[in-house]
N, CA and C atoms as a LAMMPS dump frame, in Angstrom:
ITEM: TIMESTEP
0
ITEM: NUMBER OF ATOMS
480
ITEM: BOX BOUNDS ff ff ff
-5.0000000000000000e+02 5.0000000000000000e+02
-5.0000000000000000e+02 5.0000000000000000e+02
-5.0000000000000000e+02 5.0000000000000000e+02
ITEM: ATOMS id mol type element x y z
1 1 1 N -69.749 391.047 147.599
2 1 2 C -69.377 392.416 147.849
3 1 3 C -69.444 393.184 146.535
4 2 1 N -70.284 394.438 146.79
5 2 2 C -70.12 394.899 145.278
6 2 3 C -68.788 396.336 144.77
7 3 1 N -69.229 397.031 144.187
8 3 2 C -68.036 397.934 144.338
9 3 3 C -68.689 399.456 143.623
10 4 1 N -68.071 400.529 143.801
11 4 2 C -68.748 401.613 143.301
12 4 3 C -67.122 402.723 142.481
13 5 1 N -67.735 403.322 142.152
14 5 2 C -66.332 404.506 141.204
15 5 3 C -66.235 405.683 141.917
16 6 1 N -64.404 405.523 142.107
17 6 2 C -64.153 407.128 142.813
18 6 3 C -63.962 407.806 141.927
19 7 1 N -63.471 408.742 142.164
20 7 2 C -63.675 410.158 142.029
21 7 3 C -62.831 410.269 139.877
22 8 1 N -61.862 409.011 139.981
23 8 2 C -60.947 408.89 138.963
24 8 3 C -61.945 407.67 137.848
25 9 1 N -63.103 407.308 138.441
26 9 2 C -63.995 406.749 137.743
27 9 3 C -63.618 405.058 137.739
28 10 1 N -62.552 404.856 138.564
29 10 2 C -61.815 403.447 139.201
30 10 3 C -63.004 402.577 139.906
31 11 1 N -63.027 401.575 139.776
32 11 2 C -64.092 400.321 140.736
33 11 3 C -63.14 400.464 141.952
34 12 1 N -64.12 400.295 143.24
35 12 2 C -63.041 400.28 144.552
36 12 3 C -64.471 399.776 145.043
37 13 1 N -64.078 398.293 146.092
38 13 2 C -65.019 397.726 146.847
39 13 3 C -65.635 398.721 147.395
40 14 1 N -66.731 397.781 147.55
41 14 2 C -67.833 398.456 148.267
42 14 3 C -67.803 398.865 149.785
43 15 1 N -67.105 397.597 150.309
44 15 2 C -66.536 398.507 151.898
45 15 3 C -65.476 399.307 151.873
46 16 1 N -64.713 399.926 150.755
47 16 2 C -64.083 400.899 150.911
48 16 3 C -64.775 402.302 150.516
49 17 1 N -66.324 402.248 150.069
50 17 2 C -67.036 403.248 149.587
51 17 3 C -66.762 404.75 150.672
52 18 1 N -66.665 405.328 149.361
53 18 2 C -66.165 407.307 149.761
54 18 3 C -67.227 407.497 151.121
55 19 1 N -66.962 408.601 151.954
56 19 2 C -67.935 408.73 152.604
57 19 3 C -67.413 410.408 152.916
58 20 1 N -68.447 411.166 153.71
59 20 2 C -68.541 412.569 153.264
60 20 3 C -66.95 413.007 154.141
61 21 1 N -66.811 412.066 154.872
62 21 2 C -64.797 413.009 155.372
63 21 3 C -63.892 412.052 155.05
64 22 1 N -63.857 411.311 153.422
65 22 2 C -62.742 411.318 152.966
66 22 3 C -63.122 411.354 151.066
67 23 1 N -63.759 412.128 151.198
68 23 2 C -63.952 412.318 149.828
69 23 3 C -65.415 412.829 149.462
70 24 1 N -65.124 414.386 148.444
71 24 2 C -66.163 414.981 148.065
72 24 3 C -67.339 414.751 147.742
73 25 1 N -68.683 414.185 148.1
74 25 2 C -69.664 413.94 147.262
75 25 3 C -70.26 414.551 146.194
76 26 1 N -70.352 413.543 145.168
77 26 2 C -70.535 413.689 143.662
78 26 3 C -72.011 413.017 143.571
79 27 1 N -72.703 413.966 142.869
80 27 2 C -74.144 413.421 143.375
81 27 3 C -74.169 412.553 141.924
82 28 1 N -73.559 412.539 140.632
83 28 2 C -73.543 411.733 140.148
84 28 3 C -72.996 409.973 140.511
85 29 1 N -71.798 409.828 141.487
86 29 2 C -71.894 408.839 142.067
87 29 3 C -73.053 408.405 142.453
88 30 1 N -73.68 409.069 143.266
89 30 2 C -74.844 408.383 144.604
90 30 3 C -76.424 408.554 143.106
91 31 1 N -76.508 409.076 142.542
92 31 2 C -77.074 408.28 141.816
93 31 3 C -77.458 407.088 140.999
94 32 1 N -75.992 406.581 140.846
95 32 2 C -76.108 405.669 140.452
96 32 3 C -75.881 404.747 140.536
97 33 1 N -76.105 405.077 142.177
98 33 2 C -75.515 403.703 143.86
99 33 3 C -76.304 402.606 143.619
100 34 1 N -77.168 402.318 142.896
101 34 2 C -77.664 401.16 142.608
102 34 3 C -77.246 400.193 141.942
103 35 1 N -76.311 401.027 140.698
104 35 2 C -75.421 400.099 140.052
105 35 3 C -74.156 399.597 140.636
106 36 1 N -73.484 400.525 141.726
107 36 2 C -72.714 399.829 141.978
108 36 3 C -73.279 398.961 142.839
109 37 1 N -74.022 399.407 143.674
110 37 2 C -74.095 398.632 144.897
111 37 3 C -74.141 396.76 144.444
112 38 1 N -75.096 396.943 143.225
113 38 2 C -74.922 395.4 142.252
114 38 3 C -73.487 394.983 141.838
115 39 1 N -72.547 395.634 142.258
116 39 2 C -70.891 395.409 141.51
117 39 3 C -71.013 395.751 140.331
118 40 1 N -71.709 396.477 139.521
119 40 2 C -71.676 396.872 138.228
120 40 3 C -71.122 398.517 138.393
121 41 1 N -69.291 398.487 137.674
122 41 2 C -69.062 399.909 137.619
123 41 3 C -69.863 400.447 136.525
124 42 1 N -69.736 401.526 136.408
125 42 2 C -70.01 402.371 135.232
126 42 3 C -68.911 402.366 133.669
127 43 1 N -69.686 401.916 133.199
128 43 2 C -68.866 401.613 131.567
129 43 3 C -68.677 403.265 131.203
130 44 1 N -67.563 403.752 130.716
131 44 2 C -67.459 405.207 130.353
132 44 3 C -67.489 405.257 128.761
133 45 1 N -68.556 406.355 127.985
134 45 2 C -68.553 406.348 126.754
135 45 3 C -68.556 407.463 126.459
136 46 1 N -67.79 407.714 125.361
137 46 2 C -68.06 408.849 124.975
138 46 3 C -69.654 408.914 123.309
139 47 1 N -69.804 409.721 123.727
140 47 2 C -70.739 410.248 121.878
141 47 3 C -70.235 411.632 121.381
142 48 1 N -69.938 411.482 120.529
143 48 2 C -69.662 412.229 119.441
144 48 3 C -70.797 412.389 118.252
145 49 1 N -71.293 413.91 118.557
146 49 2 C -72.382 414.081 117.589
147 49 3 C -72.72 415.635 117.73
148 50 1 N -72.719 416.104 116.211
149 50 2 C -72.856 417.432 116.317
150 50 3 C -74.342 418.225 116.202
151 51 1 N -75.059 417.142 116.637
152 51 2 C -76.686 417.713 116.483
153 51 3 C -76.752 418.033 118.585
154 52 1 N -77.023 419.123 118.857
155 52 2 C -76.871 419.183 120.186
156 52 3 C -78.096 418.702 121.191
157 53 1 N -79.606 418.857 120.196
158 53 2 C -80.455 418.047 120.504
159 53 3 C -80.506 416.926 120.553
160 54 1 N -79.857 416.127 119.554
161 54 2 C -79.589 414.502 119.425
162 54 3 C -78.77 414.26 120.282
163 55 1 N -77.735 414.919 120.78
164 55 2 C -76.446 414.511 121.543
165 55 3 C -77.206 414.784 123.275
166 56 1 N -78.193 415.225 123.025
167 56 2 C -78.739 415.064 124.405
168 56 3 C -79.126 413.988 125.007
169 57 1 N -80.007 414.212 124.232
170 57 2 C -81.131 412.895 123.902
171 57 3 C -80.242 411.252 124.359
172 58 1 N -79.257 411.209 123.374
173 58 2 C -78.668 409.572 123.926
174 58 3 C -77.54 410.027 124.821
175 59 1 N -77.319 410.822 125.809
176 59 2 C -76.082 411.502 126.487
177 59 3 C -77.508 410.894 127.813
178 60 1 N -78.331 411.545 127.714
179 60 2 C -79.421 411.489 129.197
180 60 3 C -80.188 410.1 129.286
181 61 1 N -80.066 409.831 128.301
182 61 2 C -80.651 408.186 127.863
183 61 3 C -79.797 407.023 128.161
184 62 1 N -78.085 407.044 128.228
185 62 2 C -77.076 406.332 128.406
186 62 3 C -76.739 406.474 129.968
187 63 1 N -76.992 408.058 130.488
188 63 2 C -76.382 407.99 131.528
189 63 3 C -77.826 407.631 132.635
190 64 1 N -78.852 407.651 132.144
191 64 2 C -80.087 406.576 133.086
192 64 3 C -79.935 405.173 133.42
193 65 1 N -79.235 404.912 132.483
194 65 2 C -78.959 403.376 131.859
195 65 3 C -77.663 402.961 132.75
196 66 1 N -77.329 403.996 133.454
197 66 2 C -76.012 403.575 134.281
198 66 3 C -74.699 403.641 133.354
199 67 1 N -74.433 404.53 132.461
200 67 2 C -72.891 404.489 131.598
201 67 3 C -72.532 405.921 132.457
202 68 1 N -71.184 406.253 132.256
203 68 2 C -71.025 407.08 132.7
204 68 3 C -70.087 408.067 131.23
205 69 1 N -71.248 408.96 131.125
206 69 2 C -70.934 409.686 129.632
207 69 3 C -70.127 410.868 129.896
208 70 1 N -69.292 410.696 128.453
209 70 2 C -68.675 412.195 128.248
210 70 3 C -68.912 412.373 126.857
211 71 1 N -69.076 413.907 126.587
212 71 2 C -69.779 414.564 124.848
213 71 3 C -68.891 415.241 123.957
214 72 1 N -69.037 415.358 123.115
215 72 2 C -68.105 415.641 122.181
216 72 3 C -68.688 416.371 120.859
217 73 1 N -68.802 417.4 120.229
218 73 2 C -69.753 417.837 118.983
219 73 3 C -68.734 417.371 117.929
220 74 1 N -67.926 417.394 118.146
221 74 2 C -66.83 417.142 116.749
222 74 3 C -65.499 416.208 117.182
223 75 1 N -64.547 415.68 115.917
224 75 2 C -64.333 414.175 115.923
225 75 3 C -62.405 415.179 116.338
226 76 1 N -62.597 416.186 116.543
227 76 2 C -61.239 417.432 117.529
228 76 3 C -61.883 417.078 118.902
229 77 1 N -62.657 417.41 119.121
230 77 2 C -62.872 416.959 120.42
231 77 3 C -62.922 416.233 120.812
232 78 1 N -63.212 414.802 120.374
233 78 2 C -63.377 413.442 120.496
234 78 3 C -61.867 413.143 121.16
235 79 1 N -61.087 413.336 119.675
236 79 2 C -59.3 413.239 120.005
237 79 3 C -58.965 413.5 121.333
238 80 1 N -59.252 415.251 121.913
239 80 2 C -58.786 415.321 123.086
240 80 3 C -59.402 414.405 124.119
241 81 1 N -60.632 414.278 123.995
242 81 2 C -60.987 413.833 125.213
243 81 3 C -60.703 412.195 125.435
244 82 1 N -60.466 411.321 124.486
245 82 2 C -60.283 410.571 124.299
246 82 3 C -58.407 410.609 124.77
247 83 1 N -57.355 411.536 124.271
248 83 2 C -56.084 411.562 125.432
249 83 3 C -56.173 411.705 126.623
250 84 1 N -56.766 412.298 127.123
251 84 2 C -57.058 413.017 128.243
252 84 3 C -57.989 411.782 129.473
253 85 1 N -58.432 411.224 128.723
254 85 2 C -59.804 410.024 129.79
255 85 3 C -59.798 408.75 128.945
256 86 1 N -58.615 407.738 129.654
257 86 2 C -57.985 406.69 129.226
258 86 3 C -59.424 405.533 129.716
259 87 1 N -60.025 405.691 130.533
260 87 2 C -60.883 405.06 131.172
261 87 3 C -62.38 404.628 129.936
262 88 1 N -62.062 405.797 128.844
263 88 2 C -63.712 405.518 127.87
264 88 3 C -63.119 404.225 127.31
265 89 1 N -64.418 403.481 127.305
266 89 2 C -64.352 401.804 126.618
267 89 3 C -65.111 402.16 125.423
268 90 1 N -66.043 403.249 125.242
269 90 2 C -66.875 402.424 123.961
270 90 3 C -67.062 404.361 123.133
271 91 1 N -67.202 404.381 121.835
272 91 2 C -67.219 405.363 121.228
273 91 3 C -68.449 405.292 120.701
274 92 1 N -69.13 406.239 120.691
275 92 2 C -70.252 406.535 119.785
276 92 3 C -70.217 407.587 119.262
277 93 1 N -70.482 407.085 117.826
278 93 2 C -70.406 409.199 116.988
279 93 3 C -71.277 408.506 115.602
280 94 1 N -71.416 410.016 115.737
281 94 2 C -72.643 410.549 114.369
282 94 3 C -71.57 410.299 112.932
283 95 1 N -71.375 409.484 111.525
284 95 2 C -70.916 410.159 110.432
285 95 3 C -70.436 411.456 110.173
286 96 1 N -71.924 412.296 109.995
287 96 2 C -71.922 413.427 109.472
288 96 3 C -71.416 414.655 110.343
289 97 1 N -70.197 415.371 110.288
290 97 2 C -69.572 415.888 111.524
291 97 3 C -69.238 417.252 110.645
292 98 1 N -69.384 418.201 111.341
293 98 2 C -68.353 419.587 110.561
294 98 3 C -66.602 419.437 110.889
295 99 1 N -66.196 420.341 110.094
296 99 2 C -64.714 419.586 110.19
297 99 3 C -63.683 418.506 109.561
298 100 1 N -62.783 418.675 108.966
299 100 2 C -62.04 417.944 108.435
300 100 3 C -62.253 416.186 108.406
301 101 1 N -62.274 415.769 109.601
302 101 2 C -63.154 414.328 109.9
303 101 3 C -64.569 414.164 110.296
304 102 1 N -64.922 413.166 109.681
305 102 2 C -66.104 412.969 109.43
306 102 3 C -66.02 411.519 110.34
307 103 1 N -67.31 411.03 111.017
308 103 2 C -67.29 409.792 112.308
309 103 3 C -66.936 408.587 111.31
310 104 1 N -66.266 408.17 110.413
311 104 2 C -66.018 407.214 109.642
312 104 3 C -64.61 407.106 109.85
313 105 1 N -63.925 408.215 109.69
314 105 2 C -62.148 408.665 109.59
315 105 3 C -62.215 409.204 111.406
316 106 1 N -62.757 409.258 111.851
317 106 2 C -62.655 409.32 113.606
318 106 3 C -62.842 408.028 113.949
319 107 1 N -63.657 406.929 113.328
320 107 2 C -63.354 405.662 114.06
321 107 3 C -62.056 405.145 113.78
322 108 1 N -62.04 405.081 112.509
323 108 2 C -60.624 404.561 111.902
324 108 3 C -59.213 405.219 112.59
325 109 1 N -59.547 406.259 113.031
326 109 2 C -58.388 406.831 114.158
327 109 3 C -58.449 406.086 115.303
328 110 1 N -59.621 406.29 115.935
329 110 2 C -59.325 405.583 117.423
330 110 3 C -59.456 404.197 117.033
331 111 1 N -59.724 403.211 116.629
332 111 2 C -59.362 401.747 115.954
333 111 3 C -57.58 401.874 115.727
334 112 1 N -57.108 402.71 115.309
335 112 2 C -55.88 402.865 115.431
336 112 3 C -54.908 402.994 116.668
337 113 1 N -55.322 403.962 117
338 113 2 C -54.686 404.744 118.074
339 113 3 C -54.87 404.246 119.463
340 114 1 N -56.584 404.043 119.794
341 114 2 C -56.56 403.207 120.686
342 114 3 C -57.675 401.712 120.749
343 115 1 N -56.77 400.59 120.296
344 115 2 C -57.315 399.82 119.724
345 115 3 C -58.86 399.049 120.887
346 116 1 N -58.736 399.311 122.142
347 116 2 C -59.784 398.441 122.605
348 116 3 C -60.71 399.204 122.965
349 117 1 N -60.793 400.514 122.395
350 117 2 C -62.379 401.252 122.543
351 117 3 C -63.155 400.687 121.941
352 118 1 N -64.308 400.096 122.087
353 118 2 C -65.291 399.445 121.163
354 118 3 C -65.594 400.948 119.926
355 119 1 N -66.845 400.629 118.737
356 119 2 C -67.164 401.586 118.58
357 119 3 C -68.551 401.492 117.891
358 120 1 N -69.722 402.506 118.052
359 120 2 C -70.785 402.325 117.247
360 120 3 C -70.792 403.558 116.109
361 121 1 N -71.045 403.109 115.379
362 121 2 C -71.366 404.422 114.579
363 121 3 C -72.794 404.22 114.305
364 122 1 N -73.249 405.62 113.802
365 122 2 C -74.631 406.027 113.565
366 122 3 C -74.648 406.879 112.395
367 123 1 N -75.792 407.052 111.306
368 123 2 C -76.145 408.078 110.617
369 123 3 C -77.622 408.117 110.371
370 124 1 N -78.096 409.233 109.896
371 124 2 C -79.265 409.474 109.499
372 124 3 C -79.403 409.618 108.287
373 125 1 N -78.342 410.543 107.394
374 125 2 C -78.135 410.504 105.999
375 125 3 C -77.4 409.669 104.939
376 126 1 N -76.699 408.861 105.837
377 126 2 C -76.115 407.909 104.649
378 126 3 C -76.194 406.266 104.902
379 127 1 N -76.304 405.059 104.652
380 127 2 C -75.994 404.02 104.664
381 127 3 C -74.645 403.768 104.538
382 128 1 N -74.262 402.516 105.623
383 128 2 C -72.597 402.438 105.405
384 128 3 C -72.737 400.863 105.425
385 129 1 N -71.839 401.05 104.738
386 129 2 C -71.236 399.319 104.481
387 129 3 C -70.453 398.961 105.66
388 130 1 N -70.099 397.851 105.857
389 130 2 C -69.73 396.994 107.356
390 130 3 C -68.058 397.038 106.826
391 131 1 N -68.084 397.135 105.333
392 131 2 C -66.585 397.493 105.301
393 131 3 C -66.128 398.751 105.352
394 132 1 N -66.399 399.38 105.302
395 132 2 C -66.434 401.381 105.741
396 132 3 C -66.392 401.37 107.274
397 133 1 N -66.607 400.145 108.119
398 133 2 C -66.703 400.144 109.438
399 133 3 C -65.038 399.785 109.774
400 134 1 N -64.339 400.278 110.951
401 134 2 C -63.485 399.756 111.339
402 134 3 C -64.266 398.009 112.092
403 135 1 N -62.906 397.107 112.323
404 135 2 C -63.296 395.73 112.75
405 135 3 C -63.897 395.622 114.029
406 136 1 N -65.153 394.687 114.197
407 136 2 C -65.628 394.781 115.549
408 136 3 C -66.515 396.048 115.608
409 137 1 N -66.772 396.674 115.254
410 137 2 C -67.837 398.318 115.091
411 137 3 C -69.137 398.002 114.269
412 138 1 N -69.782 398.523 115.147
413 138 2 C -71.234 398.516 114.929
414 138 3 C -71.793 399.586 114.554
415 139 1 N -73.072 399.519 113.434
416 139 2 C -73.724 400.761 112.875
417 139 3 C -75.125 400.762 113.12
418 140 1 N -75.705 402.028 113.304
419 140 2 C -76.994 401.841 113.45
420 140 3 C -77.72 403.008 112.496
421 141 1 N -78.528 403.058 111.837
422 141 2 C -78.623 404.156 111.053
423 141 3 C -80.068 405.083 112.283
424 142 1 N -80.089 406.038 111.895
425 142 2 C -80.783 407.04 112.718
426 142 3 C -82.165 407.072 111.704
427 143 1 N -83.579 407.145 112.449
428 143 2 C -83.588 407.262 113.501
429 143 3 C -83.548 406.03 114.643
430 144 1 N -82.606 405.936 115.81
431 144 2 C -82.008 404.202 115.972
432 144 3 C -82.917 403.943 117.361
433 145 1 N -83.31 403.266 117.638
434 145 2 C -83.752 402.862 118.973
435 145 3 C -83.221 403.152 120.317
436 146 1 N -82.993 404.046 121.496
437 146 2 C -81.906 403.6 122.132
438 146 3 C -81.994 402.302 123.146
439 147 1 N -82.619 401.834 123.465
440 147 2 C -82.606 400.453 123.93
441 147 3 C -81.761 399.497 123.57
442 148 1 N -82.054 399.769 122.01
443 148 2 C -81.12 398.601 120.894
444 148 3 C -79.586 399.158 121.381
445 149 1 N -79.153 400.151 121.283
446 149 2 C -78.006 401.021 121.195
447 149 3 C -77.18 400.635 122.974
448 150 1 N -78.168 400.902 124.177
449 150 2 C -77.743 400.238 125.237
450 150 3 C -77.365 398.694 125.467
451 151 1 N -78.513 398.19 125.299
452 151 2 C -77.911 396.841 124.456
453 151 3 C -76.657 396.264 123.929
454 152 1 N -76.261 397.25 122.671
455 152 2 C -75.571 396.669 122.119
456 152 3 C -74.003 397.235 123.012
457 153 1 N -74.298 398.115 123.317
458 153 2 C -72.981 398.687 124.335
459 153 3 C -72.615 397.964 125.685
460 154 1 N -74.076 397.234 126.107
461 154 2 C -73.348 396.418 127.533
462 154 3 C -72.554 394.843 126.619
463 155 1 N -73.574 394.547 125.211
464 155 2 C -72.41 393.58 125.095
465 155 3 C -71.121 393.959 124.576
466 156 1 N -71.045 394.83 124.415
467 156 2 C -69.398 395.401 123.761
468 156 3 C -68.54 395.61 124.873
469 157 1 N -69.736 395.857 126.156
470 157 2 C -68.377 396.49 127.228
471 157 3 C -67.882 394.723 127.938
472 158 1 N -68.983 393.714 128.112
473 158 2 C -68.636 392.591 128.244
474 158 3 C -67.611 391.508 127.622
475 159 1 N -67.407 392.259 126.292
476 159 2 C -66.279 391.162 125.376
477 159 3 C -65.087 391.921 125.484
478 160 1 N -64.789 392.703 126.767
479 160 2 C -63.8 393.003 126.921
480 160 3 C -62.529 391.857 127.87
């Protein structure tokens, strides 16, 4: 039996699946009825990245891939959305951010705050050391593959 995500982004068997008179259809669900229908929910991630072209780019690339994304341009927004949607498992953000924090001091927050979000970081302009990484966080420097990047997010959402 497999299972699919209501409306709160929850796994609920597959014979209890929504249907149009007890719950709104979300055409993002039924798109991506293939994954559940396999029992695979949707892993929720956020990216954090203030290039709005780039933040497309792996936002439409992740959510093909079956994740179920939420965006963020800056590591203030990250914060809220990250109180607000207890459900994200895995963080992705850019370094280089406008604003007081920069995606280095935004991982090191949510590594804090909420310790079992996985996290990747990315840059294009700087190289980072694995100790500049919070523990368990992965880096990829830009320009990064996203294959590699999906990849590395289904095994992060698996060592949960």
């Amino acid at each position: 039996m497999g299972s699919i995500t209501d409306r709160k982004g929850l796994c609920v068997p597959w014979s209890h699946r929504p249907t149009a008179s007890n719950l709104e259809l979300q055409p993002q669900l039924f798109s991506k009825i293939g994954f559940e229908q396999m029992g695979l929910c949707r892993v929720a991630v956020l990216v954090v990245e203030d290039e709005a072209l780039v933040r497309m780019g792996i936002v439409d690339f992740l959510d093909e891939h079956g994740f179920e994304v939420f965006e963020a341009e800056s590591a203030d927004d990250a914060i809220a959305i990250l109180g607000s949607t207890p459900r994200i498992a895995i963080m992705f953000t850019d370094v280089d951010m406008p604003g007081g924090m920069d995606g280095l001091k935004l991982a090191a927050a949510v590594r804090h705050r909420w310790p079992p979000i996985k996290i990747v970081v990315t840059s294009g302009h700087r190289q980072v050391n694995l100790d500049d990484l919070p523990v368990e966080a992965r880096f990829f420097a830009k320009p990064y593959n996203p294959h590699e990047i999906v990849t590395t997010m289904r095994q992060m959402s698996r060592s949960n």
